[in-house]
The first five atom37 places (N, CA, C, CB, O) and aatype in JSON, in Angstrom:
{
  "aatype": [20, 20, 20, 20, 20, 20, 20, 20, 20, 20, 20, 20, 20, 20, 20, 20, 20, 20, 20, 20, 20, 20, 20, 20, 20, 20, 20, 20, 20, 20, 20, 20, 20, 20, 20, 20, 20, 20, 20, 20, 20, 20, 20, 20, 20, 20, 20, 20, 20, 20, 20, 20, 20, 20, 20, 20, 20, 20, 20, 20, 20, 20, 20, 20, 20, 20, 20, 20, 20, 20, 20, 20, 20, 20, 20, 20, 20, 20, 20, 20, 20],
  "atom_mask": [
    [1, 1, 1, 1, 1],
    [1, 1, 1, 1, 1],
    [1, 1, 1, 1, 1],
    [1, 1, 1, 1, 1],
    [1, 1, 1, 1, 1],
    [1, 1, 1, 1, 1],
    [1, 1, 1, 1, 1],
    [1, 1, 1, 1, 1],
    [1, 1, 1, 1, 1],
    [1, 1, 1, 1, 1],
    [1, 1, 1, 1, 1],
    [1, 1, 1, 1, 1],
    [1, 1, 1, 1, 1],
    [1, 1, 1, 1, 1],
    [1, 1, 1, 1, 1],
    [1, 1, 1, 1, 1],
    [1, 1, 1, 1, 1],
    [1, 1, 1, 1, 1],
    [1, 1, 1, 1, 1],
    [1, 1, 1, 1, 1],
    [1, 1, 1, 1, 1],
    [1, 1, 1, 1, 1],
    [1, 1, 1, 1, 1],
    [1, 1, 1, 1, 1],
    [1, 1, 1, 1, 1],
    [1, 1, 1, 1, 1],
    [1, 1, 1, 1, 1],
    [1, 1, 1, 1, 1],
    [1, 1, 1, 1, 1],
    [1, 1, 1, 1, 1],
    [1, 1, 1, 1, 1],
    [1, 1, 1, 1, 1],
    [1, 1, 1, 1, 1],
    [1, 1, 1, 1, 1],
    [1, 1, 1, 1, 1],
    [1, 1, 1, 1, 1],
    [1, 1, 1, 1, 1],
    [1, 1, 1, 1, 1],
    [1, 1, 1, 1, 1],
    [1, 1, 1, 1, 1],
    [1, 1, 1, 1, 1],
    [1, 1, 1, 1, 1],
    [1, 1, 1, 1, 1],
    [1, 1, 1, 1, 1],
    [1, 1, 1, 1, 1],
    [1, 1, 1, 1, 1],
    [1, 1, 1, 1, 1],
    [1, 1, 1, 1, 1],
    [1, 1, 1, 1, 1],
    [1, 1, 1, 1, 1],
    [1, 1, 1, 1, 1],
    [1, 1, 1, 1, 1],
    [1, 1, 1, 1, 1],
    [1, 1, 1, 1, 1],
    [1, 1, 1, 1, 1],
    [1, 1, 1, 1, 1],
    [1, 1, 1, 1, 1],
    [1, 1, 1, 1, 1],
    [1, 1, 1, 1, 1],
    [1, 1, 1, 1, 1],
    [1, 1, 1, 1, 1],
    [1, 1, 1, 1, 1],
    [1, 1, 1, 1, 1],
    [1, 1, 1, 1, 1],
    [1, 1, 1, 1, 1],
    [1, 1, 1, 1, 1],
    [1, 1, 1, 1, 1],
    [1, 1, 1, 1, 1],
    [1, 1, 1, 1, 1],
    [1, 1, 1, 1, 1],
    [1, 1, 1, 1, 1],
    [1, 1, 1, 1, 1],
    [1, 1, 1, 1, 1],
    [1, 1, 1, 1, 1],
    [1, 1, 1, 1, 1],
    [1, 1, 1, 1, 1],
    [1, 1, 1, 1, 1],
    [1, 1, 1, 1, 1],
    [1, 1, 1, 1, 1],
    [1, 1, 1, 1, 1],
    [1, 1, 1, 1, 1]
  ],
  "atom_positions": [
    [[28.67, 63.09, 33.83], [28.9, 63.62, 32.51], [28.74, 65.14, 32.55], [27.94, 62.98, 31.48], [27.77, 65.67, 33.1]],
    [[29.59, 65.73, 32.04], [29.52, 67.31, 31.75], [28.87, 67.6, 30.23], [31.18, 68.0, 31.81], [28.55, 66.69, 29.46]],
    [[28.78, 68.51, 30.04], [28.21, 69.91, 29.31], [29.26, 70.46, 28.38], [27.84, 71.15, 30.43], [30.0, 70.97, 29.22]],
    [[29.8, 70.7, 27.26], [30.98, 71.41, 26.74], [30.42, 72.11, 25.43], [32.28, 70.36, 26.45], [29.8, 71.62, 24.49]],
    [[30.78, 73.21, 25.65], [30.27, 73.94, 24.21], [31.67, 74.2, 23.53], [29.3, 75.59, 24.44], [32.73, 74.49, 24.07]],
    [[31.42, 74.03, 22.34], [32.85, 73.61, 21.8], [33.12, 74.83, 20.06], [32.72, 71.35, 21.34], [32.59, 74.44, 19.02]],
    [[33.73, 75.8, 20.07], [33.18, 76.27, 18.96], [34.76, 77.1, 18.27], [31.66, 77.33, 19.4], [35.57, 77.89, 18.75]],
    [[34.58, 76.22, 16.57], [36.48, 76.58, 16.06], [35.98, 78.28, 15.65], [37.42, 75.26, 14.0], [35.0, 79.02, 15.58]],
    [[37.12, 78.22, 15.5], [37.65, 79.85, 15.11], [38.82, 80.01, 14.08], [38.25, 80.64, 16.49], [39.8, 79.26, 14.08]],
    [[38.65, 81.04, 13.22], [39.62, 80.98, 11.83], [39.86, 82.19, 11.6], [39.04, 80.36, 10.47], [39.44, 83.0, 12.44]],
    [[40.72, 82.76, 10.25], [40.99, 83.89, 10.08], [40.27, 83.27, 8.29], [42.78, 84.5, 10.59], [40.58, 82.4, 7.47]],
    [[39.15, 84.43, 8.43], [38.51, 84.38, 6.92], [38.95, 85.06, 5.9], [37.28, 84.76, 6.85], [39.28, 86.21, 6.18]],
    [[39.1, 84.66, 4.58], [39.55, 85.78, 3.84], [39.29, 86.95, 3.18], [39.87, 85.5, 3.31], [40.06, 87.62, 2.5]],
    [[37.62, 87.23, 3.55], [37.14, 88.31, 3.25], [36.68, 89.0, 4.99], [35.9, 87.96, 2.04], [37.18, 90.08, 5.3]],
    [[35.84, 88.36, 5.88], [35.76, 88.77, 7.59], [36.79, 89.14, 8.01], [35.42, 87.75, 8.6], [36.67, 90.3, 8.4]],
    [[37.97, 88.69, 8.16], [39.31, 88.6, 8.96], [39.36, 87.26, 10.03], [39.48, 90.09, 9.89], [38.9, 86.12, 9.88]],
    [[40.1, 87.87, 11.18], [40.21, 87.07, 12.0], [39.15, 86.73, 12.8], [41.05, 87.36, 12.54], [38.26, 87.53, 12.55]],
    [[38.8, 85.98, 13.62], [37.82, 85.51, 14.37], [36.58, 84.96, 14.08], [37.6, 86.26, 14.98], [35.8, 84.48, 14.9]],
    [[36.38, 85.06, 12.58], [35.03, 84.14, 12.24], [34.86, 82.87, 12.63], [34.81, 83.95, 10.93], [35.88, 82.22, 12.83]],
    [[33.81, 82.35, 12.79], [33.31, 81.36, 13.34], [32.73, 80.26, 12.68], [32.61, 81.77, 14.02], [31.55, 80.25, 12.31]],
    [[33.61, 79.22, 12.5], [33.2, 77.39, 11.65], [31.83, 76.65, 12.22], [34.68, 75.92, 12.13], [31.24, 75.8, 11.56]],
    [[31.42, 77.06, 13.44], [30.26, 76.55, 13.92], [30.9, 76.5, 15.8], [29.81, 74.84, 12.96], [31.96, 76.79, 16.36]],
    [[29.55, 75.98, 16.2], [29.74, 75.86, 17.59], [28.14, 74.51, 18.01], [29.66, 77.87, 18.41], [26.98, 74.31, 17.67]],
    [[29.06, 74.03, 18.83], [28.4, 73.18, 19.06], [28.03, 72.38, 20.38], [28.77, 72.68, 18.35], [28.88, 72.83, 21.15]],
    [[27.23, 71.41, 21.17], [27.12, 71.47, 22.21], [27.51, 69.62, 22.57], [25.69, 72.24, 22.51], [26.87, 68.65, 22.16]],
    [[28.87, 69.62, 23.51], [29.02, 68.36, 23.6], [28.85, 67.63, 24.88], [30.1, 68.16, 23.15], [29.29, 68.28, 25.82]],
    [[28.24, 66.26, 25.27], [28.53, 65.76, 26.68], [28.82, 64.71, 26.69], [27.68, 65.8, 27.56], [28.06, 63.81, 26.34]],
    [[30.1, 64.49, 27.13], [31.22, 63.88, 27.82], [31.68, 64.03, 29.15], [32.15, 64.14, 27.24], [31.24, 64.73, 30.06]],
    [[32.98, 62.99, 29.09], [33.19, 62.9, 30.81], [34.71, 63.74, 30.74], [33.32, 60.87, 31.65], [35.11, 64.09, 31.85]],
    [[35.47, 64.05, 29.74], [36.1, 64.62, 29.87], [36.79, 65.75, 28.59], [36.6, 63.8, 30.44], [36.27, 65.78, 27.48]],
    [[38.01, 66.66, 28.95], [37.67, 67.69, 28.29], [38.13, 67.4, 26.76], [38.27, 68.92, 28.96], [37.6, 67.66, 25.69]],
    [[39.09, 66.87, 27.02], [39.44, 65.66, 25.62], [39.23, 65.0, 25.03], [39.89, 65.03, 25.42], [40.1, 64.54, 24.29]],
    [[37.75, 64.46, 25.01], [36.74, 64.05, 24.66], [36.0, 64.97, 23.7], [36.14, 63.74, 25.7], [35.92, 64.96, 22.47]],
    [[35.5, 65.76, 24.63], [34.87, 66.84, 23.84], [35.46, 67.92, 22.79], [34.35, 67.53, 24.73], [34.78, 68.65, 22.07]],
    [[36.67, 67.88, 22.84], [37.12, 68.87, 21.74], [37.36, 67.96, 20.92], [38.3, 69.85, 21.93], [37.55, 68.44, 19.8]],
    [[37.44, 66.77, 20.97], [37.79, 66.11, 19.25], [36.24, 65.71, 18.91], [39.11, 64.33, 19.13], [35.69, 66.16, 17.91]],
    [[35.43, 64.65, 19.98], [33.86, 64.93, 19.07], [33.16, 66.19, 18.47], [32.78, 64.59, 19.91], [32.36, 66.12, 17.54]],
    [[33.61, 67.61, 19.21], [33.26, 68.61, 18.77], [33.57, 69.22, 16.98], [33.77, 69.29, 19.79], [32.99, 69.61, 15.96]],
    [[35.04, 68.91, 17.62], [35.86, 69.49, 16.32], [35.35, 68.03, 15.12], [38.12, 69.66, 16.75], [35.56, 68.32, 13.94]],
    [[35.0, 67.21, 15.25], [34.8, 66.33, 14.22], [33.37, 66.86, 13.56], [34.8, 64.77, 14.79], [33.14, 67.33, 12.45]],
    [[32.7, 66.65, 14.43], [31.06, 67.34, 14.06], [30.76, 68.57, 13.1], [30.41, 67.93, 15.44], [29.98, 68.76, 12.17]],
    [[31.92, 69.46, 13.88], [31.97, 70.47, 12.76], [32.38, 70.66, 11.53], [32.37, 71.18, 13.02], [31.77, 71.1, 10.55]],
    [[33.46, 70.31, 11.66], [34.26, 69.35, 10.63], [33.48, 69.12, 9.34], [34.56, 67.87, 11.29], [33.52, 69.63, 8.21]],
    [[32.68, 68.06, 10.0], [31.76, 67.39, 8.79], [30.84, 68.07, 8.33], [31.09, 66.24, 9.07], [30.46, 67.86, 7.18]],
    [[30.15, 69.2, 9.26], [29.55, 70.4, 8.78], [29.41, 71.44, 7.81], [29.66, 70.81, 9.3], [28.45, 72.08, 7.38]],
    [[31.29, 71.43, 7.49], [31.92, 72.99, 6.4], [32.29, 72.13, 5.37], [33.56, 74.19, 6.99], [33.22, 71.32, 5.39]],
    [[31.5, 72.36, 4.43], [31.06, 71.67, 2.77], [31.88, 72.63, 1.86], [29.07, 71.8, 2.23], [32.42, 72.27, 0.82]],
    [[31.92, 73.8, 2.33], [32.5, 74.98, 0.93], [33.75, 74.69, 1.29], [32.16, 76.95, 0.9], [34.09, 74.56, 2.47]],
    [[34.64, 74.53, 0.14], [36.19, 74.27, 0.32], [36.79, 75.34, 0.19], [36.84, 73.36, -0.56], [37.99, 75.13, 0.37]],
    [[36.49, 76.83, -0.12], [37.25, 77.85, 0.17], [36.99, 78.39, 2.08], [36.77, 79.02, -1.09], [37.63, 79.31, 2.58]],
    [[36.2, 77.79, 2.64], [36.14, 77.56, 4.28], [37.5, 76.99, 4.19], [34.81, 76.44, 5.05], [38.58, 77.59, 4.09]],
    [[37.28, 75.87, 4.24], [38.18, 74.82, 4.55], [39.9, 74.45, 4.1], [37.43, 73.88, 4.11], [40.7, 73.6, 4.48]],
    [[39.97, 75.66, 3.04], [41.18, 75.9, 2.8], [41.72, 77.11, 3.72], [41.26, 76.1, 1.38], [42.95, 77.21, 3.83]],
    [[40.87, 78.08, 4.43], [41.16, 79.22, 4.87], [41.33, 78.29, 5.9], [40.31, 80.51, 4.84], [42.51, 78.49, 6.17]],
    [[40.93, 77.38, 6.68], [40.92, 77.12, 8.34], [42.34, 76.43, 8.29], [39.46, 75.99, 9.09], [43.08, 76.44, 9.27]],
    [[42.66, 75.85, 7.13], [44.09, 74.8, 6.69], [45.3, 75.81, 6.81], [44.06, 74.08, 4.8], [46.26, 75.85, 7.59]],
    [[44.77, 76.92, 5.33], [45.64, 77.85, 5.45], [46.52, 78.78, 7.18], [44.78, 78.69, 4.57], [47.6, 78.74, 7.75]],
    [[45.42, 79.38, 7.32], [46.09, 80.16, 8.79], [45.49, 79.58, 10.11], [45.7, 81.96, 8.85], [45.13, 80.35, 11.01]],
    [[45.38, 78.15, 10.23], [44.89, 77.58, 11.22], [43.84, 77.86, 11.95], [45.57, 77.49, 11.81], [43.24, 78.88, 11.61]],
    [[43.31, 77.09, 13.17], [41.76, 77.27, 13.59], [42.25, 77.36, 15.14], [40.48, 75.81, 13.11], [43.3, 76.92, 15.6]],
    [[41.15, 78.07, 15.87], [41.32, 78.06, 17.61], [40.08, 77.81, 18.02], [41.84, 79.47, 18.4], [39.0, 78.38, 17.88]],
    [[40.47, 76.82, 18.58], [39.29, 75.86, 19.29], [39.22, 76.35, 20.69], [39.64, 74.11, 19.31], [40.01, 76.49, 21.63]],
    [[37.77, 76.58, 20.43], [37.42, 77.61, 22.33], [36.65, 76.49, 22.23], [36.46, 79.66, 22.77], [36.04, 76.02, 21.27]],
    [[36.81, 75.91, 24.06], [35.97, 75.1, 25.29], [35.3, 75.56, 26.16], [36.6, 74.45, 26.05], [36.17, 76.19, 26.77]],
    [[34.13, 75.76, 26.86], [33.78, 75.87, 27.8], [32.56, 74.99, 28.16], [33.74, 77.01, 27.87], [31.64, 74.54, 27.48]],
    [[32.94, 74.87, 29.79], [32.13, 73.76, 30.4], [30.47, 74.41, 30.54], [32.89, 73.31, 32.05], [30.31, 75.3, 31.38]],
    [[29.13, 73.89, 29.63], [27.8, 74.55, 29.95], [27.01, 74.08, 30.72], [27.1, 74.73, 29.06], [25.81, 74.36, 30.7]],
    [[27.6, 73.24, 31.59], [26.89, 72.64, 32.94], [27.06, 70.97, 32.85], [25.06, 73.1, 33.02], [27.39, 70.1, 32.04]],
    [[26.63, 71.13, 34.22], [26.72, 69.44, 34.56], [25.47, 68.53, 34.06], [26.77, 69.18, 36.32], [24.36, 68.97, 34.38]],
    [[25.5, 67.45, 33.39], [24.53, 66.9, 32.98], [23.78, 66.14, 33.7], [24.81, 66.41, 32.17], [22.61, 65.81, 33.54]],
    [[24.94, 65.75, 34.93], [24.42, 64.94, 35.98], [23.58, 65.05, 37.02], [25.15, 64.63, 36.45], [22.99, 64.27, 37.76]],
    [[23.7, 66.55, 36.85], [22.85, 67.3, 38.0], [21.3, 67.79, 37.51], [23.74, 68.75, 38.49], [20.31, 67.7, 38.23]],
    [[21.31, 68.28, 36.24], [20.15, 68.01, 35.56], [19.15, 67.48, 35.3], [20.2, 67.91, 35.12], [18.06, 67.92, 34.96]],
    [[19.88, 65.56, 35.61], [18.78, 64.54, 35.53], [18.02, 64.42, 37.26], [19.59, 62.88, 34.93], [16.9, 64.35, 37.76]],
    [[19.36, 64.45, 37.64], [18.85, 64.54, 39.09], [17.87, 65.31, 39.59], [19.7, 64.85, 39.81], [17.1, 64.83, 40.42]],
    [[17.73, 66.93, 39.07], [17.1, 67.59, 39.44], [15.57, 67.3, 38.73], [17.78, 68.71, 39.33], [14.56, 67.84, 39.18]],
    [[15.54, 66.47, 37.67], [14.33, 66.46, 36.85], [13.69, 65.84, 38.3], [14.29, 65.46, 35.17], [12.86, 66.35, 39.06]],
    [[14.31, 64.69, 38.38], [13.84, 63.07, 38.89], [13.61, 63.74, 40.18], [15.11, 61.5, 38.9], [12.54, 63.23, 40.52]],
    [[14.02, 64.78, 41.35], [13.62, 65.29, 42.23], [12.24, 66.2, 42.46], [14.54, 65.73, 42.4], [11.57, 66.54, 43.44]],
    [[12.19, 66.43, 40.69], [11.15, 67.13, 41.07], [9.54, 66.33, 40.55], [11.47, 68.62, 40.41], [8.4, 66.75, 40.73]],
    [[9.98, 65.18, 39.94], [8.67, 64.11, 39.75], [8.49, 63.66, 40.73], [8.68, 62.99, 38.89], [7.59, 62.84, 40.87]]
  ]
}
């Protein structure tokens, strides 16, 4: 299992471009996985509907990146008990 930090991006109507809907930390086995549990999570997060009309309005960009292996983590715990 991997590590994915998953975090949307919008154009606000008072910030501008690049404000940020949340970011969040997902682990899954793959990368398609993680951008829709991500993007759902957040999702359910943005309560104010003038958010949520701006992310509708001029669409959202969903940045991925992998924040480590999860697998290697446990391993390393259990190596060191």
């Amino acid at each position: 299992m991997k590590t994915f930090e998953i975090e949307l991006q919008y154009t606000d109507r008072d910030r501008g471009p690049g404000t940020s809907a949340g970011k969040v930390q997902v682990e899954t086995s793959s990368l398609a996985t993680a951008v829709g549990k991500g993007v759902r999570t957040i999702m359910k997060g943005v309560t104010d509907r003038k958010v949520r009309f701006d992310m509708l309005k001029s669409g959202v960009t969903i940045r991925a990146e992998v924040a480590g292996e999860a697998v290697e983590q446990t391993e390393a715990a259990a190596a060191q008990a």
